[in-house]
N, C-alpha and C positions, 0 to 999 in steps of 0.2 A: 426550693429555689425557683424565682422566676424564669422563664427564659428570655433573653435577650431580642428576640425576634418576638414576643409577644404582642399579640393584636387588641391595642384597646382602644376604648369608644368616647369620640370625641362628641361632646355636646351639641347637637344640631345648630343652639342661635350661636353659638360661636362662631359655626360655620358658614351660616347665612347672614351673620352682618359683613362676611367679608367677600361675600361676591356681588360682582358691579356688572354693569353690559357695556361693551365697549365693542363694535363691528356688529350690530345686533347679536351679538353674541353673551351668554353668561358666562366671566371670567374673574377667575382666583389670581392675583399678583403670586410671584414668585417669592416676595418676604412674607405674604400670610401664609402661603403652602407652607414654607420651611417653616413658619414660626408653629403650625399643626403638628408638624411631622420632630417640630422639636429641634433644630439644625438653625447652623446660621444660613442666610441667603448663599452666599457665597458657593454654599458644600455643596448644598442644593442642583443651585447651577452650573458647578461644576460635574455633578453626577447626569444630569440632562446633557451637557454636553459630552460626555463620555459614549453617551447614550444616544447623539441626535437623531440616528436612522429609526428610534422608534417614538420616536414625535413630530407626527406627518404637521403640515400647516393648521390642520383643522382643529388639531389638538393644543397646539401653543404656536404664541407669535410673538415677538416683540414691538411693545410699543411704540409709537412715532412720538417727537417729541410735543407736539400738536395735542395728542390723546394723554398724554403723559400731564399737560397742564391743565387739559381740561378735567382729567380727574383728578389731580390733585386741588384743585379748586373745590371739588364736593364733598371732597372729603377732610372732616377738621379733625386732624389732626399736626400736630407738630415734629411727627420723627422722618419728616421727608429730607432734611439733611446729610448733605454729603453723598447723594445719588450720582454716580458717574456716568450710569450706563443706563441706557433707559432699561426700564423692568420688563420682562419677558409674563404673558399672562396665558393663562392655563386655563382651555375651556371646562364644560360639565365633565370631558374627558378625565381632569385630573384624578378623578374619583379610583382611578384605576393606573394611578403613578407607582402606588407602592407594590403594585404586581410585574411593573418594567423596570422599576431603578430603587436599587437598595440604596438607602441614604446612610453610610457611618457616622454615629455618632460621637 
């Protein structure tokens, strides 16, 4: 039987069509993290925020609506619908999210 906390390996280009620069910074959105890690955004950022003391600034920020249009503009896609909140993005840091926040699934 597998274990439920089992660590598997996610495909590099997966990984690298979904990080953008934004603050000359390289950053993951909070729905492509969660959609890696498997979760809806929601759980995600509720687990961060559970968590905020170990997500200094350098490590995640939330978008301005500014930055928010500007990348939504390069990127073609269509599931940007019904966004309330601007998206919180996760620098090269996130790499080491799943050793501060257990995400339930």
């Amino acid at each position: 039987m597998e274990s439920k906390n089992q660590e598997y390996a996610i495909p590099e280009t997966q990984v690298t069509s979904k990080i953008y620069i934004v603050r000359n910074k390289k950053i993951m959105l909070d729905r492509d993290l969660a959609e890696l890690y498997e979760v809806e955004t929601r759980v995600l950022n509720q687990a961060v925020t559970r968590n905020i003391e170990r997500f200094p600034e350098e490590f995640m920020f939330q978008l301005s609506s500014e930055e928010f249009e500007i990348l939504k503009s390069q990127i073609v896609t269509s599931s940007w619908g019904g966004t309330r909140k601007m998206p919180f993005a996760f620098s090269e840091l996130w790499k080491d999210l799943h050793n501060s926040v257990y995400v339930i699934k």
